[in-house]
C-alpha positions in Angstrom: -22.4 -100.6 1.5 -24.1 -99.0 4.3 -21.2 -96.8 5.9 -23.3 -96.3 9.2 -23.1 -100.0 9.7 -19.3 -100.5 9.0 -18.8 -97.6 11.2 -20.5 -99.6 13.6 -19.0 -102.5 13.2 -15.2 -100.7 13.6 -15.9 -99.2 16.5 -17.8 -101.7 18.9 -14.8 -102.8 21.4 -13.6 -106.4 20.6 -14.1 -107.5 23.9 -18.2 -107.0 23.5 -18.2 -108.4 19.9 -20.9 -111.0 19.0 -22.2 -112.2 15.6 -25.7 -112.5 14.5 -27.6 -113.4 11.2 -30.6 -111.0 11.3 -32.8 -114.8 10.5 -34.8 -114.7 9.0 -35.6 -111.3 8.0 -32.2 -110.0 6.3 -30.3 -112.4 4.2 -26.3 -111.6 3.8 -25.3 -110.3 0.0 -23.8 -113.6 -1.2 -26.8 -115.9 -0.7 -29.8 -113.4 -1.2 -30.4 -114.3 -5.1 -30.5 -117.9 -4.0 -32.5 -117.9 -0.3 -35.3 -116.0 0.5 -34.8 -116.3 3.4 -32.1 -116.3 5.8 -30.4 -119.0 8.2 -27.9 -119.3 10.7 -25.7 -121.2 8.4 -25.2 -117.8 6.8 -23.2 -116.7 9.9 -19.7 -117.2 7.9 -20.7 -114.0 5.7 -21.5 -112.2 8.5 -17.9 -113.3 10.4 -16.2 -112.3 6.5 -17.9 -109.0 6.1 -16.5 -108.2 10.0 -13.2 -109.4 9.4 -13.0 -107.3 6.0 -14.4 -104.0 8.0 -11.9 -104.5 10.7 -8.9 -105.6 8.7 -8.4 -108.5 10.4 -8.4 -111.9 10.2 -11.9 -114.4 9.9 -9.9 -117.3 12.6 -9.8 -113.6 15.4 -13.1 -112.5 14.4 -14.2 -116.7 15.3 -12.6 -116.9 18.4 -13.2 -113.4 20.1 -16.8 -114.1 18.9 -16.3 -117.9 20.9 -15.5 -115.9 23.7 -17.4 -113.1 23.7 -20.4 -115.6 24.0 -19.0 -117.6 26.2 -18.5 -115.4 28.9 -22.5 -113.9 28.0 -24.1 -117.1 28.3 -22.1 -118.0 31.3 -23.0 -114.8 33.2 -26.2 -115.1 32.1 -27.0 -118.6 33.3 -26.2 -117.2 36.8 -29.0 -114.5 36.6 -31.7 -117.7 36.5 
């Protein structure tokens, strides 16, 4: 519900786009009556909620995501 955020979310290019859970401090709406407190595992609500927002498709929002961190990790590596 937090327009700010899905604001956010619609305008970050796709080509930068990662996912995150916020673990363990924020827990995604579906599971926060039943966790208190959040995992990685959660990640699919995140991807859902970003696909929703951006009127697209949860299997684009996977494999930019794929990429996107890909291509982060592999640059980064390079820095060590």
């Amino acid at each position: 519900n937090n327009i700010k955020c899905k604001e956010s979310v619609k305008s970050v290019p796709s080509d930068i786009l990662l996912l995150e859970t916020d673990s363990p401090d924020i827990t995604p709406y579906p599971v926060i009556n039943n966790e208190k407190v959040n995992a990685p595992k959660n990640i699919t609500y995140i991807a859902e909620a970003i696909s929703e927002i951006r009127n697209c498709s949860i299997e684009s929002i996977y494999t930019q995501t794929t990429q996107n961190a890909k291509k982060l990790f592999s640059h980064s590596t390079n820095l060590i």
